[in-house]
One Martini backbone bead per residue (centre of mass of N, CA, C, O) as a GRO file, in nm:
protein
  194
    1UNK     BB    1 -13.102  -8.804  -5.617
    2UNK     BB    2 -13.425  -8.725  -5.683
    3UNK     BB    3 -13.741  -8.854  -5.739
    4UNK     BB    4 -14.029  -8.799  -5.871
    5UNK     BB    5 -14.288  -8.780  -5.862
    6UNK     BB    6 -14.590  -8.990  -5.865
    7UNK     BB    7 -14.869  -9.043  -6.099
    8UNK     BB    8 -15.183  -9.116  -5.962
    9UNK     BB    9 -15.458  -9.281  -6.090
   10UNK     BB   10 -15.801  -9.253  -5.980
   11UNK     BB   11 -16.056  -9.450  -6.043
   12UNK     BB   12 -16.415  -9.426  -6.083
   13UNK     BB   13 -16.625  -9.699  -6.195
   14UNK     BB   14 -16.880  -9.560  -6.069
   15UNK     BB   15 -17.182  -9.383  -6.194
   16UNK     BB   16 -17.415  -9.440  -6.001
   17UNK     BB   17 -17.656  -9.323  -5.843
   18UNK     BB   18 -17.540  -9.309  -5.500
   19UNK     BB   19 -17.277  -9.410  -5.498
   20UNK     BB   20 -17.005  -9.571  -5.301
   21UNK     BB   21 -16.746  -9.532  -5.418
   22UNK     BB   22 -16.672  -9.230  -5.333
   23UNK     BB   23 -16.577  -9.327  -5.024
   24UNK     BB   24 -16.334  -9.541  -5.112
   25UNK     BB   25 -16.187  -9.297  -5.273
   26UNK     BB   26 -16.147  -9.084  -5.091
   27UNK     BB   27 -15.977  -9.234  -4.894
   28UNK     BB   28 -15.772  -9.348  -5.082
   29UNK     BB   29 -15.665  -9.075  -5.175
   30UNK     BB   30 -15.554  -9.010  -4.870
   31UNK     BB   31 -15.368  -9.169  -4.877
   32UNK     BB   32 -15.173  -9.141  -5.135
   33UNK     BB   33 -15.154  -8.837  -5.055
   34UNK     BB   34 -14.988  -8.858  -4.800
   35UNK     BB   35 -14.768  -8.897  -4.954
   36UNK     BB   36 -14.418  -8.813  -5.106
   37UNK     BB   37 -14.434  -8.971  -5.386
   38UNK     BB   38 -14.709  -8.880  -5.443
   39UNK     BB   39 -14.973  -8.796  -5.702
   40UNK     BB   40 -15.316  -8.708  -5.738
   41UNK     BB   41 -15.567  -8.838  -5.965
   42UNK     BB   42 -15.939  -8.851  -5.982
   43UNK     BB   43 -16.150  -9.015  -6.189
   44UNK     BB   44 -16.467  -8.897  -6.284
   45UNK     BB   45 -16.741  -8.952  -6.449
   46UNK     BB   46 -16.966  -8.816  -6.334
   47UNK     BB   47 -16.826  -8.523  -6.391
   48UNK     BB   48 -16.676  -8.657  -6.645
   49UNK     BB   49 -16.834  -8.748  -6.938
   50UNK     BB   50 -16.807  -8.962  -7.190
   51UNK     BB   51 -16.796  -9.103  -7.492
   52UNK     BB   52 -16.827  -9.362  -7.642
   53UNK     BB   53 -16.725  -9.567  -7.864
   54UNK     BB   54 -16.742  -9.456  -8.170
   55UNK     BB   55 -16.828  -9.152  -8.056
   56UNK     BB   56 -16.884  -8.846  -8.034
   57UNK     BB   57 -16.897  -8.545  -7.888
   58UNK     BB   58 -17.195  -8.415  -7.779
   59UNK     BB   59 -16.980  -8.191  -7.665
   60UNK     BB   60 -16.772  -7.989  -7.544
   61UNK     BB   61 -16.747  -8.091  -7.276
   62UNK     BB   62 -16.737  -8.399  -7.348
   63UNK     BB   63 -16.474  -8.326  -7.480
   64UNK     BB   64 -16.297  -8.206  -7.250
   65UNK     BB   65 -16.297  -8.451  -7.081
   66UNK     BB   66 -16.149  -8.642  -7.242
   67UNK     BB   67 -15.948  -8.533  -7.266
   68UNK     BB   68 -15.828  -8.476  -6.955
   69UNK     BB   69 -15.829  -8.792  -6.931
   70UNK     BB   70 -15.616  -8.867  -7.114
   71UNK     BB   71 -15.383  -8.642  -6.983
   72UNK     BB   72 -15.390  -8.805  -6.725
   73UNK     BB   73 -15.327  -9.111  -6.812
   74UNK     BB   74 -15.072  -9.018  -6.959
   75UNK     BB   75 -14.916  -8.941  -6.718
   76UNK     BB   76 -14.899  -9.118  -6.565
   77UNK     BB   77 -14.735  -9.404  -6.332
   78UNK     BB   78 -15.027  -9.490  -6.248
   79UNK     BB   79 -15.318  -9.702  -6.123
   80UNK     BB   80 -15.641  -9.681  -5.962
   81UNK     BB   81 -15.882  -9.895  -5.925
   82UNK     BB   82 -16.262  -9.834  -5.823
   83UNK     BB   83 -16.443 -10.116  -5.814
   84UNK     BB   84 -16.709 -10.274  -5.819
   85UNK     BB   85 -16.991 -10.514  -5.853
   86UNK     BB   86 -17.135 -10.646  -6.153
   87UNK     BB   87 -17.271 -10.935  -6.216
   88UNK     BB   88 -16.944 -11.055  -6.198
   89UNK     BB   89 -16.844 -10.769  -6.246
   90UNK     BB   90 -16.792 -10.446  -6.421
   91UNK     BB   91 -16.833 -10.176  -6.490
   92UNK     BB   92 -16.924 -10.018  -6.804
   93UNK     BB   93 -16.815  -9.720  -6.792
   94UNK     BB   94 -16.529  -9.846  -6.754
   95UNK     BB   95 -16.473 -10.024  -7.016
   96UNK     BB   96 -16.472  -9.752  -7.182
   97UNK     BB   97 -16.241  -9.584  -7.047
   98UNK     BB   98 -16.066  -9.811  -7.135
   99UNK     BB   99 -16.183  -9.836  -7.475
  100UNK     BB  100 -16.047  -9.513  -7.509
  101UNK     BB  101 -15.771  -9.658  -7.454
  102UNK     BB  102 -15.428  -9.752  -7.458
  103UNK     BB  103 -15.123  -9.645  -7.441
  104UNK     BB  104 -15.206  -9.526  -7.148
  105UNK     BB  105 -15.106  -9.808  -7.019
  106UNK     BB  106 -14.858  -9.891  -7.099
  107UNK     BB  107 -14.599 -10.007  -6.909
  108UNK     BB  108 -14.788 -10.016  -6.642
  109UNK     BB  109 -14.920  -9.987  -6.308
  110UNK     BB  110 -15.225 -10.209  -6.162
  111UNK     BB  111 -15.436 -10.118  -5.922
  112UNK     BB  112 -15.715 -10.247  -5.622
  113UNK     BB  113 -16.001 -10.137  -5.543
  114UNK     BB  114 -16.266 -10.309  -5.363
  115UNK     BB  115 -16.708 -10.341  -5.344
  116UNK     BB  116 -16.944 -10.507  -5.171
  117UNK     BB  117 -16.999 -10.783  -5.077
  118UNK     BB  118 -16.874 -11.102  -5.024
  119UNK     BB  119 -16.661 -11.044  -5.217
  120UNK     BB  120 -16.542 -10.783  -5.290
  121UNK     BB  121 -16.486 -10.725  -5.584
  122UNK     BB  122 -16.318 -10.949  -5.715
  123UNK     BB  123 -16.458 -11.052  -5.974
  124UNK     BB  124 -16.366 -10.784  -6.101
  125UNK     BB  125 -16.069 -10.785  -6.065
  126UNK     BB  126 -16.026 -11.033  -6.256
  127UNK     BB  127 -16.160 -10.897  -6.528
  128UNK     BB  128 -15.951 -10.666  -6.526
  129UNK     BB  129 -15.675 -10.843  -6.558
  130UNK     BB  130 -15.744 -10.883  -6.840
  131UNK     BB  131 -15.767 -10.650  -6.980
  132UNK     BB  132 -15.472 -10.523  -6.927
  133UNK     BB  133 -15.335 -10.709  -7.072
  134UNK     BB  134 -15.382 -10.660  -7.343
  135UNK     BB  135 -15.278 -10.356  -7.293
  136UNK     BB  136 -15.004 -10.355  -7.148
  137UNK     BB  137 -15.018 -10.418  -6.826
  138UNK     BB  138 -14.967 -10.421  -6.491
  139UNK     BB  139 -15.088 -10.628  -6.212
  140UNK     BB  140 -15.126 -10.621  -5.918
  141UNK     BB  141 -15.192 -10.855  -5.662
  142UNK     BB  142 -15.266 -10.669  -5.502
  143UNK     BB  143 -15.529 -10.567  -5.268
  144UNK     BB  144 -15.864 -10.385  -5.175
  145UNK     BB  145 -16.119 -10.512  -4.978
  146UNK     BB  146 -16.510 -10.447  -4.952
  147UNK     BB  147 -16.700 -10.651  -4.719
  148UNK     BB  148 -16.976 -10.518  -4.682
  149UNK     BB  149 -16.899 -10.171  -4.692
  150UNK     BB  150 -17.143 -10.016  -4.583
  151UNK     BB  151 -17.018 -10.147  -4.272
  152UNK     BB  152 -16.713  -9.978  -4.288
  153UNK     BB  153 -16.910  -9.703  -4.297
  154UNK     BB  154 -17.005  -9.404  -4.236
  155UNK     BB  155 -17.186  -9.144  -4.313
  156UNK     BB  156 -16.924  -8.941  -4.372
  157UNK     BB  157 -16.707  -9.179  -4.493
  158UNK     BB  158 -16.585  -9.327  -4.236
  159UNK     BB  159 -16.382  -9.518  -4.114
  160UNK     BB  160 -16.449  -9.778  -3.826
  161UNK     BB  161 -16.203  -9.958  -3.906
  162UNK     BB  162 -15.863  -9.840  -4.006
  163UNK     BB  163 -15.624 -10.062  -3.952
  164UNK     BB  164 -15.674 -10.272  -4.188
  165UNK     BB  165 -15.708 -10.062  -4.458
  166UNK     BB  166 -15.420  -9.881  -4.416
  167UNK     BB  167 -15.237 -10.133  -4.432
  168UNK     BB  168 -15.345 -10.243  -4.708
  169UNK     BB  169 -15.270  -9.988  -4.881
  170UNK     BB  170 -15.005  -9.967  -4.837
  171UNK     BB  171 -14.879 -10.208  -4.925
  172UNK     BB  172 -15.000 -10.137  -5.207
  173UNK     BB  173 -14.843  -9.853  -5.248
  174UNK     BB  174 -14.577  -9.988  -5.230
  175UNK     BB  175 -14.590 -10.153  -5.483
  176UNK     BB  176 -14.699  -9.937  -5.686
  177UNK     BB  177 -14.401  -9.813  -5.681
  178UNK     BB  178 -14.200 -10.041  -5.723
  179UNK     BB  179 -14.335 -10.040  -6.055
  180UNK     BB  180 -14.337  -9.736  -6.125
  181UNK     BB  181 -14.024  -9.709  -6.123
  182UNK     BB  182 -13.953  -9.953  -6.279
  183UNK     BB  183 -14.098  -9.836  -6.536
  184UNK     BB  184 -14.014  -9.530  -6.592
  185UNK     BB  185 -13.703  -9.654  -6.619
  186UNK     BB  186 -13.779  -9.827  -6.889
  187UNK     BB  187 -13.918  -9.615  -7.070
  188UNK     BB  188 -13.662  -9.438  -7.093
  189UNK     BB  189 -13.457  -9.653  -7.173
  190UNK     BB  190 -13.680  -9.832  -7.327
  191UNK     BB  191 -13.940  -9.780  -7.561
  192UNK     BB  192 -14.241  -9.939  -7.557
  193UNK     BB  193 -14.392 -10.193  -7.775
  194UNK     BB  194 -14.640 -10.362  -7.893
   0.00000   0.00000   0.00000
């Protein structure tokens, strides 16, 4: 018997114009999309603008777009953030993102991909992995991270030298799937309560 592929929602945490997120993001979900394990979707705010949270949605599409976000994190069986670091934590889009949703991270499993200066966005996903703690997720040890991510992608938006980035993403796509699997059989046969 073989086991349904895994939906691997990728969020991409900032929505500032001109931003470098999409760059990190379009390669990772080419990893992923890769593999025969996993199904991906792409979670961009920026192009599905979300409501603040205690606000309603501004018009019919800001509420589309919540749906959709909402039904796509609650599908997931595992989720990766590509995360910037600002301020030494992460953009405020995301935090809402994260704070508009609950169930939906529950007994699932959170991996990171991030990018920045000479931190490589580590700071960010330190404070990530507190908040969804919080939320009753796993988050994943390892990590790839991109330290002055701007020198490692050419203008096309395609890795320099991707020989130990795609080694990287395995690695973590690899842990993604065994966390990913062992929690959807484990809430399958026993649903988490929180």
């Amino acid at each position: 018997m073989t086991e349904s592929p895994l939906r691997v929602a990728i969020i991409i945490g900032s929505t500032r114009e001109g931003r470098f997120g999409a760059r990190v993001a379009d390669w990772f979900a080419e990893q992923a999309a890769a593999r025969s394990d996993m199904i991906v979707d792409v979670v961009d705010q920026s192009r599905r603008p979300l409501p603040e949270v205690g606000a309603e949605p501004a018009d019919d599409e800001q509420a589309d777009a919540a749906a959709w976000v909402r039904r796509t994190l609650d599908a997931a069986d595992a989720f990766v953030i590509v995360t910037p670091e600002y301020n030494h934590s992460y953009p405020a889009p995301l935090k809402n993102l994260i704070d508009l949703h609950y169930t939906e991270w529950r007994a699932k499993p959170v991996a990171f991909v991030s990018y920045g200066g000479m931190a490589g966005g580590q700071r960010a996903v330190e404070h990530l992995r507190q908040v969804l703690a919080e939320l009753h997720a796993t988050t994943i040890r390892d990590t790839v991270s991109f330290h002055n991510a701007w020198d490692d992608f050419d203008a096309d938006g395609r890795l320099r030298n991707p020989s130990a980035s795609n080694a990287a993403a395995k690695v973590l796509l690899d842990q993604l799937a065994w966390w990913a699997h062992a929690l959807r059989e484990a809430r399958a046969k026993r649903p988490y309560a929180a």
